[in-house]
C-alpha positions as CSV (number, residue, x, y, z in Angstrom):
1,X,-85.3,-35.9,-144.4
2,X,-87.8,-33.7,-143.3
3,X,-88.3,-30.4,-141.7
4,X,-91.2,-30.2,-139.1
5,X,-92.0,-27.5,-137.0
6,X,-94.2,-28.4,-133.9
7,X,-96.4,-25.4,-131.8
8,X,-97.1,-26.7,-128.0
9,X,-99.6,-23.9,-126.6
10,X,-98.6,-22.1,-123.5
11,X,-99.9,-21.8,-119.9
12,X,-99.9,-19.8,-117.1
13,X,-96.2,-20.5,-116.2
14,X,-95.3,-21.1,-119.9
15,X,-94.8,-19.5,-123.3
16,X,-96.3,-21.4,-126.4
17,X,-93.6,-22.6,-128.0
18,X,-92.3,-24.3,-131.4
19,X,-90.0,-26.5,-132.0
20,X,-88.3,-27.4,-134.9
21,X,-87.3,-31.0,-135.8
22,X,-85.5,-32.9,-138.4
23,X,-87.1,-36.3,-139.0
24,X,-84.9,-38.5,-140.7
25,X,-85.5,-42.6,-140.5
26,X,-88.8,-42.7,-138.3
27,X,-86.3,-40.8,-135.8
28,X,-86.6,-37.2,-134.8
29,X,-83.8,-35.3,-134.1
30,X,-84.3,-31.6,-132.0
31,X,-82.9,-29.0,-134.3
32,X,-84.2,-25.5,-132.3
33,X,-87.0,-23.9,-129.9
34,X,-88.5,-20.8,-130.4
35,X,-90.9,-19.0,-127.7
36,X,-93.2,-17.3,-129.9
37,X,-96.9,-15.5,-129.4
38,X,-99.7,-17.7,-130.9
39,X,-100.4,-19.8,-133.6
40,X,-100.4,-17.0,-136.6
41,X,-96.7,-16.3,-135.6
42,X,-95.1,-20.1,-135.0
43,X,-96.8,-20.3,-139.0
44,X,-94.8,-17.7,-140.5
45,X,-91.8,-18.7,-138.6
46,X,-92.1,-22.3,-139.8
47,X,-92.6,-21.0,-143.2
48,X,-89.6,-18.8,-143.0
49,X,-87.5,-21.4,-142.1
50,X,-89.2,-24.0,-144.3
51,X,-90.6,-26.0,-142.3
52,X,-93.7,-27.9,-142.6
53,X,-96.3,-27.2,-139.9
54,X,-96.6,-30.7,-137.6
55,X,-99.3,-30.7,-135.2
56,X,-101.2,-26.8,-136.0
């Protein structure tokens, strides 16, 4: 099982976001989403919740 955190940038009408998911089996399971600021900050939240950075 493994602990992925996932950073989808933002647009005008949306916040960057991460998501956090639990991939267990090939299959992902959607654990929490967090709006956050940029890149620097969806980092150090994925490392505080130990979490390995996906896609950034």
């Amino acid at each position: 099982m493994t602990l992925a955190a996932e950073f989808y940038t933002g647009t005008r009408a949306k916040a960057p976001v991460l998501d956090i998911v639990r991939i267990s089996n090939g299959q992902r399971e959607h654990v929490e989403t967090i709006h956050v600021i940029s890149k620097r900050e969806a980092r150090a939240v994925a490392k505080g919740m130990g979490a390995t950075p996906w896609n950034f």
